[in-house]
C-alpha positions in Angstrom: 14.1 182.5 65.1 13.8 178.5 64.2 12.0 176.6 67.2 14.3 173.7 66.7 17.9 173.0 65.5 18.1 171.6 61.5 20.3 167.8 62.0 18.8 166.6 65.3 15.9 168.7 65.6 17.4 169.9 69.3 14.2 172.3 70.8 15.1 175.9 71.2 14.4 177.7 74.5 12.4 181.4 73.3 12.7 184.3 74.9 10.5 184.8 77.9 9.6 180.8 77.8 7.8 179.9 80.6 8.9 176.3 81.9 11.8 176.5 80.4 13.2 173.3 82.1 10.7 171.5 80.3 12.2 172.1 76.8 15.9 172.1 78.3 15.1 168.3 79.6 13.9 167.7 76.6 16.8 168.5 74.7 18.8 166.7 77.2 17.1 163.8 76.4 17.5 164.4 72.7 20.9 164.6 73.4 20.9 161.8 75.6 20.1 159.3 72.5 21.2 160.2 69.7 24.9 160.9 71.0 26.8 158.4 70.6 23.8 156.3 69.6 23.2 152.6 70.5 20.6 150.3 70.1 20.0 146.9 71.2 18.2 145.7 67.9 17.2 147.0 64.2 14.6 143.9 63.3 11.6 144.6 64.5 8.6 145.9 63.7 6.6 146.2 67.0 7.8 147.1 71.0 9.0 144.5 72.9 6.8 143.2 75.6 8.9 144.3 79.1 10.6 147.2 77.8 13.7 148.8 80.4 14.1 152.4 80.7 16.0 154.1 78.2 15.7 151.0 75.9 16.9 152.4 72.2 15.9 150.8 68.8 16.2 151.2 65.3 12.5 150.1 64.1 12.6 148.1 60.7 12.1 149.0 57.5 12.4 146.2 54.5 10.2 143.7 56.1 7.0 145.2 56.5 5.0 147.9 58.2 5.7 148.6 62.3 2.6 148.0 64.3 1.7 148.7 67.8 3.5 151.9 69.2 6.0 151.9 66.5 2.9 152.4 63.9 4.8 154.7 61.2 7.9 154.7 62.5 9.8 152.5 59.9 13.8 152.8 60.4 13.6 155.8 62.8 15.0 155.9 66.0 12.5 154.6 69.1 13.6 155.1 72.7 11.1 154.2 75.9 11.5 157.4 77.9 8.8 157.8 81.1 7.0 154.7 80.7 6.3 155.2 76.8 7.6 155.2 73.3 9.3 158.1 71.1 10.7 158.4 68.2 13.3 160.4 66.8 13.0 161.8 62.9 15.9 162.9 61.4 16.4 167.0 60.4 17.8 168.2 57.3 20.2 166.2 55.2 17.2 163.3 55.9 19.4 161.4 58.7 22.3 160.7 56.0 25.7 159.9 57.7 23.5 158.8 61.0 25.2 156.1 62.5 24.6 153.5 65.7 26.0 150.6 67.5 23.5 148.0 67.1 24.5 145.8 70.1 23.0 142.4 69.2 25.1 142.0 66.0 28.3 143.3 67.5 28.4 146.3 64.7 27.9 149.6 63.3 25.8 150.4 61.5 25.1 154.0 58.9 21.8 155.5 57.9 22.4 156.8 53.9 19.0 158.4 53.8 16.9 155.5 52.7 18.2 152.7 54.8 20.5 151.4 57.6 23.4 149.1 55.7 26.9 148.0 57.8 29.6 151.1 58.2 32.7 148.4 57.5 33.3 148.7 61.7 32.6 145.3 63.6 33.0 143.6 67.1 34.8 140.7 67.8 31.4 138.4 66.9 30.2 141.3 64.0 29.6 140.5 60.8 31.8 141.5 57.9 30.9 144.6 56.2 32.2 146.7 53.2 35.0 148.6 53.9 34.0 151.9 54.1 36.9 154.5 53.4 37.4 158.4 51.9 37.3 157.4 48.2 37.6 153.9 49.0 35.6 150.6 49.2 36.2 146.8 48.8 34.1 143.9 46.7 34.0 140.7 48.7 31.8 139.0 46.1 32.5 139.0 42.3 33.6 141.3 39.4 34.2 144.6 38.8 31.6 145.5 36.0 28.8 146.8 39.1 31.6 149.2 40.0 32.3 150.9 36.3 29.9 153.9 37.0 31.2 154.5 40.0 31.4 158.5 40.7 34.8 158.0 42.6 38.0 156.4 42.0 38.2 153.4 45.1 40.0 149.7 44.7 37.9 146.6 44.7 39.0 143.0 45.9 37.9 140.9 43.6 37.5 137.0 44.6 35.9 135.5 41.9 36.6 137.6 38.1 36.5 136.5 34.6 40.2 137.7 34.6 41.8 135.9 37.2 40.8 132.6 37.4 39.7 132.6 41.0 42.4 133.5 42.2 41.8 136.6 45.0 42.8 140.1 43.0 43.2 143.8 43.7 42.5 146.3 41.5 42.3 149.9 41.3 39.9 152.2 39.5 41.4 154.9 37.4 39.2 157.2 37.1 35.4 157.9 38.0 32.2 157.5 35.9 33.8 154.8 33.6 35.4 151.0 33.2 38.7 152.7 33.7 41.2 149.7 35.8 44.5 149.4 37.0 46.2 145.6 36.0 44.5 143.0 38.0 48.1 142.5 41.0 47.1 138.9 42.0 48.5 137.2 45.1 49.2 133.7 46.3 48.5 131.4 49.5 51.8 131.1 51.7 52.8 127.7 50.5 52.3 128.3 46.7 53.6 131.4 44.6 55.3 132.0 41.3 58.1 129.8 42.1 56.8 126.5 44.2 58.5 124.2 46.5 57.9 120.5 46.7 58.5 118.1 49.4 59.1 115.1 46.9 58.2 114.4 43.3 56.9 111.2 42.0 59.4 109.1 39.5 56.1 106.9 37.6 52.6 106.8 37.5 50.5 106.6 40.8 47.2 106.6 41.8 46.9 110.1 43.0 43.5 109.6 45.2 45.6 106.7 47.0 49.4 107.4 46.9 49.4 110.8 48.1 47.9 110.2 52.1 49.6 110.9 55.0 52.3 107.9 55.5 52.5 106.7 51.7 56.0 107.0 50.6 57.1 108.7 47.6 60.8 108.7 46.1 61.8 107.5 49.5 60.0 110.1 51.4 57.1 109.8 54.1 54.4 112.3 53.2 52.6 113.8 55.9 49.4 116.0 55.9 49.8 119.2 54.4 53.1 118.3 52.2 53.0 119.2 48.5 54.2 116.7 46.4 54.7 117.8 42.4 53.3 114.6 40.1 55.0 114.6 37.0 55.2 111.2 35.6 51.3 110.2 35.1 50.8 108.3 32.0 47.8 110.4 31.9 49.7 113.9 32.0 46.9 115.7 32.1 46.8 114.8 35.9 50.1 116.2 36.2 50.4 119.2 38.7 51.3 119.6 42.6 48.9 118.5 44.9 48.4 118.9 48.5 49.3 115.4 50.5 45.3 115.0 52.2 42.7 112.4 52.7 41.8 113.8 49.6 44.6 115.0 47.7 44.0 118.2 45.7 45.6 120.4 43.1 47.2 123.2 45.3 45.8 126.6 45.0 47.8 128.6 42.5 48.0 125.9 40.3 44.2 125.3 40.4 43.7 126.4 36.5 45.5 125.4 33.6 47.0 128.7 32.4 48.5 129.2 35.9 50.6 126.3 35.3 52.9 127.2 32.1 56.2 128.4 33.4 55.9 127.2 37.1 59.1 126.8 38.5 59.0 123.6 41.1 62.1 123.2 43.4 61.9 119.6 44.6 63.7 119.3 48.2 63.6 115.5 49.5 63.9 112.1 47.6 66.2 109.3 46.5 66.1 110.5 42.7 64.3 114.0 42.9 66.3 115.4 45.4 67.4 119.0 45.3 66.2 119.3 41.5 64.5 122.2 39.9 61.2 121.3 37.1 59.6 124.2 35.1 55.7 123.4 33.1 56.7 123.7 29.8 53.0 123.3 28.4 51.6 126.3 26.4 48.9 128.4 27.8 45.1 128.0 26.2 44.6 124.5 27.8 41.8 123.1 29.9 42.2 121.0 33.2 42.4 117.6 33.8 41.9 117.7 29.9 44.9 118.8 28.2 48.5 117.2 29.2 50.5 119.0 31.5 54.5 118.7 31.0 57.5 119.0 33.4 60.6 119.0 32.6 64.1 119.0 34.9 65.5 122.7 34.7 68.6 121.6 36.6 69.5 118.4 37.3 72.0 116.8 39.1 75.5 116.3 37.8 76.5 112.6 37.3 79.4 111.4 35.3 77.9 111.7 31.7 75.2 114.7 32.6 76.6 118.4 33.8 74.5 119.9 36.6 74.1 121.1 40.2 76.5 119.1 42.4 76.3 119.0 46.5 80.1 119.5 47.7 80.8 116.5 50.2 81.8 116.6 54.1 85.0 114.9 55.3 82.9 112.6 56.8 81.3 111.3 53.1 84.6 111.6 51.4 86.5 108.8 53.6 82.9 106.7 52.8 84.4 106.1 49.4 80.2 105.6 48.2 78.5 108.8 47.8 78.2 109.3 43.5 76.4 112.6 43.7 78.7 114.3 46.2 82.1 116.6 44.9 85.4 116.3 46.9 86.9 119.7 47.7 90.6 120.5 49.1 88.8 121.2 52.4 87.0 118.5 52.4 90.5 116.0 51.9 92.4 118.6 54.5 89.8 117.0 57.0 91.0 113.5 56.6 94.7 113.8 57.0 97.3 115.5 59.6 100.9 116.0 58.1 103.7 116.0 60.2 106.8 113.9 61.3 103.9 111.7 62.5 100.7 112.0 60.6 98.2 109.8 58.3 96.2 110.0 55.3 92.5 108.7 54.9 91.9 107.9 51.2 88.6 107.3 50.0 87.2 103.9 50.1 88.8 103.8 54.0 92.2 103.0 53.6 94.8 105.0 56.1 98.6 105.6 55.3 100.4 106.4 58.6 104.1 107.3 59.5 106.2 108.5 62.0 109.4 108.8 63.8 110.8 107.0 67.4 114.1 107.5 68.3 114.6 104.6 70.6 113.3 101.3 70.6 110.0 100.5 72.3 106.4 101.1 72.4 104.5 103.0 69.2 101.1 104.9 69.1 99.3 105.6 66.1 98.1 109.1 65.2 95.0 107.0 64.3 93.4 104.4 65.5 92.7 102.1 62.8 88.8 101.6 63.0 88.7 98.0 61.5 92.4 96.0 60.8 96.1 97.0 60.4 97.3 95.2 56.8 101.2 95.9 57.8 103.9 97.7 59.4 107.6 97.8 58.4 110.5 100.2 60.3 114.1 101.5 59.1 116.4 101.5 61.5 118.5 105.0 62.0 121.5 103.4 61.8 123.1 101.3 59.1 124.2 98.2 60.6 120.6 98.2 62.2 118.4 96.0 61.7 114.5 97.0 63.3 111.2 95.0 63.5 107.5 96.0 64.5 106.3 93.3 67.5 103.0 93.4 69.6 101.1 94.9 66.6 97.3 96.1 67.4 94.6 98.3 66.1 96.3 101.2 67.8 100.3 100.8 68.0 103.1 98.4 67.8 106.7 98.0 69.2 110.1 98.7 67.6 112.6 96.1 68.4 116.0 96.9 67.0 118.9 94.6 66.8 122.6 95.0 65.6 122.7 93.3 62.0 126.1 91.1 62.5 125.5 89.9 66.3 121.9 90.1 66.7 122.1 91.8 70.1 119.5 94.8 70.7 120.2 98.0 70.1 117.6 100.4 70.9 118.0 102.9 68.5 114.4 102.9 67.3 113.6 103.8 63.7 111.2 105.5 60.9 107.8 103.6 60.6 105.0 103.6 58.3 101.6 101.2 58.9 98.6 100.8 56.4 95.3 99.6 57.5 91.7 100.2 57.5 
């Protein structure tokens, strides 16, 4: 029979052992340390001075050799147990899979059986680690080429590639032991993607470094911090692009390298003359940046009377206004400035009112309408032939019928039909 388990070395207790609380403490204390192991540091080569009871290490390995107690105990496990030092050697398998808590970095760590490297599980204030998972791992640094040889099929997150231009990418290995990838699938910040959207677009040439702070004004719009703005009209269209609105403006990521710009798709959302138009890069790929011109040109513009295009349908409100040239007029939009009836009005565009009605004795008149500015003129018909009726005490908001009999002039009082025109 073995005198001591193979992984964790765990002392057996022999038949007819004398003391045999001695070795069943010591397994206990085995037990006691290398469960759910924890250490307070793994950088240091000799004991510290004013070790605690039950203080647990991981002695290190790639800087030198231990000294002191610790003499020959590179990357074991050292625990101060009854006023001294002892170490823990790993069984069979050579300690591979190991793993510990290593409380001043916040994070665990995994013995492989040559050295203790980050498991890929971290503390608030750990490090960040590979991400160790079955048949899985991720690349924080560069390329894919280190990984071609790999012996299992995992996916890499590449941040920096010959491919893909900087941009971070996530690709899958096909198969194991050879350069066998997926398609690079390549994703963008939250204010940039394959189609962009622009605060406000420039209409000439600027001074980028200067016109494109927080408070400079372009096509009518204030840019703040933060906005992206698409530059279009440099007479040096190589510096063409969208950039970020800064203390230092900058190309915005996703359009950072030349070939990510043919086809961009820019929607443009504020401006006097840019407003709610649509620009697509029509430059060919193969250039270089800030070297070789970059060209937008309007997808859909806006419709005007001798170009077809995208048109905003007006309110009631800017139909009467008579002004607006970019602006359609709809049937609803006309139903919203009239009310027809026996008495009713009509607003027509430019801010001239038609009204009308009907008072069947003489006397005081209100329009459905106020006027908002002047009343231009009022005329009645009397009901009756031999009538004759007059509007008197005209204002802003009504008038009064006076009716007379035609051949005596004497009132009559029959009222009348009405119509006023004003403003």
């Amino acid at each position: 029979m073995a005198e001591e388990s193979a992984k964790l070395r765990i002392p057996y207790i022999a038949a007819a052992q004398a003391q045999k609380h001695v070795t069943h403490n010591e397994a206990m204390t085995l037990l006691d340390t290398l469960v759910q192991l924890s250490v307070l540091d793994k950088d240091l080569l000799e004991p510290p001075g004013s070790p605690a009871e039950g203080d647990c290490y991981i002695v290190a390995g790639g800087g030198g050799s231990a000294t002191g107690a610790w003499v020959g105990w590179e990357k074991r496990i050292a625990r101060y147990i009854d006023g001294e030092w002892r170490s823990y050697l790993p069984g069979a398998g050579s300690g591979s899979g190991w793993i510990a808590w290593v409380r001043d970095e916040d994070a665990m760590y995994r013995f492989d059986g040559a050295d203790w490297t980050l498991a890929g599980i971290e503390g608030p204030q750990g490090p960040e680690g590979p991400a160790y998972q079955p048949d899985a791992a991720v690349d924080e640094l560069a390329g894919r080429t280190a990984y071609d040889d790999e012996v299992t099929a995992f996916s890499v997150l590449v941040v920096s590639d010959s491919g893909n231009a900087g941009q971070p990418t996530l690709y899958f290995k096909l198969s194991a032991g050879s350069a066998d990838w997926s398609a690079g699938i390549t994703w963008l910040p939250e204010n940039a993607g394959p189609a962009f959207t622009a605060r406000a677009a420039t209409t000439s040439d600027i001074v980028i470094a200067s016109a494109l702070n927080s408070g400079d004004v372009i096509d009518g719009v204030t840019l703040a911090s933060g906005d992206l703005v698409l530059v279009k009209d440099q007479a040096s269209p190589e510096q063409n692009g969208i950039y970020v609105v800064g203390v230092s403006p900058a190309r915005v990521f996703g359009l950072s390298a030349y070939d990510q710009h043919p086809g961009a798709l820019v929607t443009v959302q504020e401006g006097t003359l840019n407003v709610r138009t649509v620009w697509q890069c029509t430059s060919n790929r193969g250039g270089t940046l800030d070297t070789d011109p970059i060209v937008f040109a309007q997808l859909v513009q806006a419709a005007s009377e001798s170009n077809p295009g995208l048109v905003e349908l007006a309110t009631p409100a800017e139909v009467l206004s008579g002004t607006d040239t970019q602006r359609a007029v709809t049937p609803a939009g006309l139903a919203g400035a009239m009310s027809l009836g026996t008495n009713g009005y009509v607003q027509l565009p430019g801010g001239l009112i038609l009204q009308w009605g009907y008072s069947g004795s003489d006397g005081p008149v209100v329009y459905p309408l106020t006027f908002p500015t002047t009343v231009y003129s009022v005329t009645v018909s009397a009901r009756l032939a031999d009538r004759l009726s007059v509007p008197v005490s005209v204002t802003a908001s009504g008038f009064t019928i006076a009716t007379t009999i035609a051949s005596s002039g004497s009132a009559s009082g029959v009222g009348g039909y009405w119509m006023a025109i004003g403003s």
